[in-house]
C-alpha positions as CSV (number, residue, x, y, z in Angstrom):
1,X,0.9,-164.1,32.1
2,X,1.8,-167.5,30.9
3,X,4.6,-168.9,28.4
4,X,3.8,-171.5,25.7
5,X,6.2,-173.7,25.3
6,X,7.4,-173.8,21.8
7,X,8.9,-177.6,20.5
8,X,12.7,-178.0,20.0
9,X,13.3,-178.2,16.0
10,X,10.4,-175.3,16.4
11,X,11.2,-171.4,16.0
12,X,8.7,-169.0,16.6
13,X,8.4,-165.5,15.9
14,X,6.0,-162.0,16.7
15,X,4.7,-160.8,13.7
16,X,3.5,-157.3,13.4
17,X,1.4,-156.4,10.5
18,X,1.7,-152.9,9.2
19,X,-0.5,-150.9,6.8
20,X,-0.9,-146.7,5.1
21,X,-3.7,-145.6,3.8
22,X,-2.9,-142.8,2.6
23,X,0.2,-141.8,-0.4
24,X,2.9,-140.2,1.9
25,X,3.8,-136.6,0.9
26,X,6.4,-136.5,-2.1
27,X,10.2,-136.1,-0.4
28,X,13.2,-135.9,-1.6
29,X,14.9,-139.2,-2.8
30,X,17.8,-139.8,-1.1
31,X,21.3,-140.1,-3.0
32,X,22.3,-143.4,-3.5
33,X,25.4,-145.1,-5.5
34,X,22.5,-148.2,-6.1
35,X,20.3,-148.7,-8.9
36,X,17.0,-150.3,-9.0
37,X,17.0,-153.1,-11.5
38,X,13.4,-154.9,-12.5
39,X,13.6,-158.2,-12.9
40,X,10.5,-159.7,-15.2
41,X,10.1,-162.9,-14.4
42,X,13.4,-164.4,-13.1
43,X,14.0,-167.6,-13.0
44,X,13.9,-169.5,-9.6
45,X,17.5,-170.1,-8.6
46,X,18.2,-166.1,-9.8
47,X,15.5,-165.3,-7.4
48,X,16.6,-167.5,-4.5
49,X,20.3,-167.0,-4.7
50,X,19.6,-163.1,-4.0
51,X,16.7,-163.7,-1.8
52,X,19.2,-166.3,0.5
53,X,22.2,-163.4,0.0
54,X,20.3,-160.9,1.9
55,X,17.7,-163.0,3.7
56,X,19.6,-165.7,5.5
57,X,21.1,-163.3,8.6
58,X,16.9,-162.8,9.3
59,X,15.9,-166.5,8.9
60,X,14.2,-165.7,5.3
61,X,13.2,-168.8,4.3
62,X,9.6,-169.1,2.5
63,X,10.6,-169.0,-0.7
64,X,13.4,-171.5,-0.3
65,X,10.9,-174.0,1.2
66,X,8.3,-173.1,-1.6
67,X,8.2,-176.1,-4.6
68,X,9.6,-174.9,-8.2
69,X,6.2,-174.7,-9.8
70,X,5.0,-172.1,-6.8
71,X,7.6,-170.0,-6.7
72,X,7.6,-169.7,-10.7
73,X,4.0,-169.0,-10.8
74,X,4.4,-166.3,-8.7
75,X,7.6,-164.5,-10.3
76,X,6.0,-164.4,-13.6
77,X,2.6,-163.0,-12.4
78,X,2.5,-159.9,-13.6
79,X,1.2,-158.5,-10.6
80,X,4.4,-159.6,-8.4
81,X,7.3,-156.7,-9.4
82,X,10.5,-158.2,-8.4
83,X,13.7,-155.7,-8.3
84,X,17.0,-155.7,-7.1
85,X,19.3,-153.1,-5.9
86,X,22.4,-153.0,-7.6
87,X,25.7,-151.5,-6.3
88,X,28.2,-149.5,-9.2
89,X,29.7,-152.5,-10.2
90,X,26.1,-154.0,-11.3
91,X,26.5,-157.0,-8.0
92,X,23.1,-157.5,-6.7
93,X,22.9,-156.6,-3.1
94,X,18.9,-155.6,-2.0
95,X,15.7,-157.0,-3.2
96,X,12.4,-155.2,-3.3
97,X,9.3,-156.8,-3.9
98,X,5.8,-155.8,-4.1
99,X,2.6,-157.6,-4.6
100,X,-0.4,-156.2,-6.5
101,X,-2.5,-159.4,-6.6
102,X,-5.3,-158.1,-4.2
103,X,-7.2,-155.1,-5.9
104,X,-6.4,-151.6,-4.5
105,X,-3.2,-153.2,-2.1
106,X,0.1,-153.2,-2.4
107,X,1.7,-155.2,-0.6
108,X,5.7,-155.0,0.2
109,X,6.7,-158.7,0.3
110,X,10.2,-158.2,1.0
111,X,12.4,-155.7,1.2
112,X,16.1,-155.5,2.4
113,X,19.6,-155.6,1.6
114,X,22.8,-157.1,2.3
115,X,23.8,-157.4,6.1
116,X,26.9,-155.4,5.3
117,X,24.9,-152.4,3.9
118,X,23.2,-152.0,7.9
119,X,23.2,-148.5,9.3
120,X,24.4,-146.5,5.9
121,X,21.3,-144.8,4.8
122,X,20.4,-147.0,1.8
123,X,17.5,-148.9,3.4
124,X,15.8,-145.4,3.6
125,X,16.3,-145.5,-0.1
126,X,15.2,-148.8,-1.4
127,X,12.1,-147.6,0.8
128,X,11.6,-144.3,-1.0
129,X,12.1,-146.6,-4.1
130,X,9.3,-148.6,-2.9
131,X,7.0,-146.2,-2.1
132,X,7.1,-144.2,-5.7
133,X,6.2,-147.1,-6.9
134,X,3.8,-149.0,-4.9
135,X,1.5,-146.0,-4.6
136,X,0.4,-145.7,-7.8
137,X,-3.5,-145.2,-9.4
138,X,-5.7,-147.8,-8.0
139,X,-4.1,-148.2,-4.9
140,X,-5.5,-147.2,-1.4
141,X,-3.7,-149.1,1.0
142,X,0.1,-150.8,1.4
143,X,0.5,-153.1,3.4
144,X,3.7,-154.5,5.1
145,X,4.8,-157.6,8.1
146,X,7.3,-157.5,10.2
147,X,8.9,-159.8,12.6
148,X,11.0,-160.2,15.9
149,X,13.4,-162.5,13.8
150,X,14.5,-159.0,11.9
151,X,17.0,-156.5,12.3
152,X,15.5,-154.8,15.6
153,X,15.8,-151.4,13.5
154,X,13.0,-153.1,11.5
155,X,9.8,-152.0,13.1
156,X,10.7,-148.8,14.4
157,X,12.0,-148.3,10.2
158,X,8.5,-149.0,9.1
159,X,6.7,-146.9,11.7
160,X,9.2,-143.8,10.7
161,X,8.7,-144.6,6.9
162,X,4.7,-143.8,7.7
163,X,3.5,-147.3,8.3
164,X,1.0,-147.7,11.5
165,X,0.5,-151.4,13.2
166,X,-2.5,-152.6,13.0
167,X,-2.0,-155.9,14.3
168,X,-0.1,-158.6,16.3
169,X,0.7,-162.3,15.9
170,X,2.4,-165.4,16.7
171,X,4.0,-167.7,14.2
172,X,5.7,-170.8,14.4
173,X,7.3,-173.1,11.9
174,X,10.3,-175.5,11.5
175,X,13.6,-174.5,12.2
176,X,14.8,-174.1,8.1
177,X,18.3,-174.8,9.6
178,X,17.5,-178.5,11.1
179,X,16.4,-178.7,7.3
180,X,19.2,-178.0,5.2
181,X,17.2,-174.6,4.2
182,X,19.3,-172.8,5.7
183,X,23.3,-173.3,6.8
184,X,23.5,-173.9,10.8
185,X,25.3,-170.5,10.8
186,X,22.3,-168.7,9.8
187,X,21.0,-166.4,12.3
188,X,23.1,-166.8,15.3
189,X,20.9,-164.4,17.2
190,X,18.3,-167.1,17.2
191,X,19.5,-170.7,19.2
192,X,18.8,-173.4,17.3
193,X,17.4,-176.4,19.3
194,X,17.3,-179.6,17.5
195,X,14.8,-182.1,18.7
196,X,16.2,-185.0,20.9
């Protein structure tokens, strides 16, 4: 068994990649005082502001680092649905996206919700959201990742919600924090260890 050594100003991370093949038996959706908004096309600092509002406890930070141009290109794709979860008084406090762009996939970029919202039930919904409507005709497979930089509830969530790992690996990448990305406050369950 042997470590590797991971440079300071460096974080790295387990990624598990998660996939179902087959449309899960309908349930019943759960209750939920949220509402699923879809957003067509939002413009870039919409789409960041809620991605860094429930993304920044988990180290979410790809689409911070990602230049204007990218990030636009792929909010208005049409195969990219964007939606956020909205509480009773219409605040935006989940996101929920999926990614058609490879034929027959679906592909659950992100979804979460506000730190606060942990342990109440809802993520079970946004996931019963997701899964109405990323199986739909055409597609065979959804797809889903994972990390060791999420909630610990994460994996087993996905596994329970009918996803099965299929694979396993390591990713590295410059600490967002050291960056400005992210505030030095962001994910205190990771140490941050700034180069000397």
């Amino acid at each position: 068994m042997a470590l590797i050594p991971v440079e300071a100003g460096q974080v790295a991370t387990v990624v598990t990649s998660l996939e179902m093949t087959e449309r899960p038996r309908p349930s019943p959706v759960s209750i939920s005082p949220l509402r699923l908004v879809r957003w067509k096309a939002p413009e870039p600092e919409k789409y960041r502001l809620l991605f860094r509002r429930v993304g920044e406890p988990w180290l979410w930070f790809s689409r911070l680092a990602m230049a204007e141009e990218a990030l636009a290109a792929i909010l208005r794709d049409p195969q990219a649905e964007i939606f956020a979860a909205c509480d009773p008084a219409g605040i935006e406090i989940g996101l929920l996206e999926l990614d058609f762009r490879a034929p027959g996939q679906c592909h659950l970029a992100f979804l979460g919700l506000v730190p606060q919202l942990t342990g109440q039930g809802l993520g079970r919904w946004l996931m019963g959201q997701a899964l109405m409507l990323g199986w739909r005709k055409g597609v065979e497979r959804m797809t889903v990742r994972t990390c060791t930089l999420d909630h610990q509830a994460a994996l087993p969530f996905y596994i329970r919600s009918g996803f099965r790992p299929v694979a396993r690996s390591i990713e590295t990448f410059d600490d967002p924090r050291l960056h400005g990305l992210l505030p030095p406050t962001a994910a205190p369950h990771v140490p941050m260890l700034a180069p000397r």
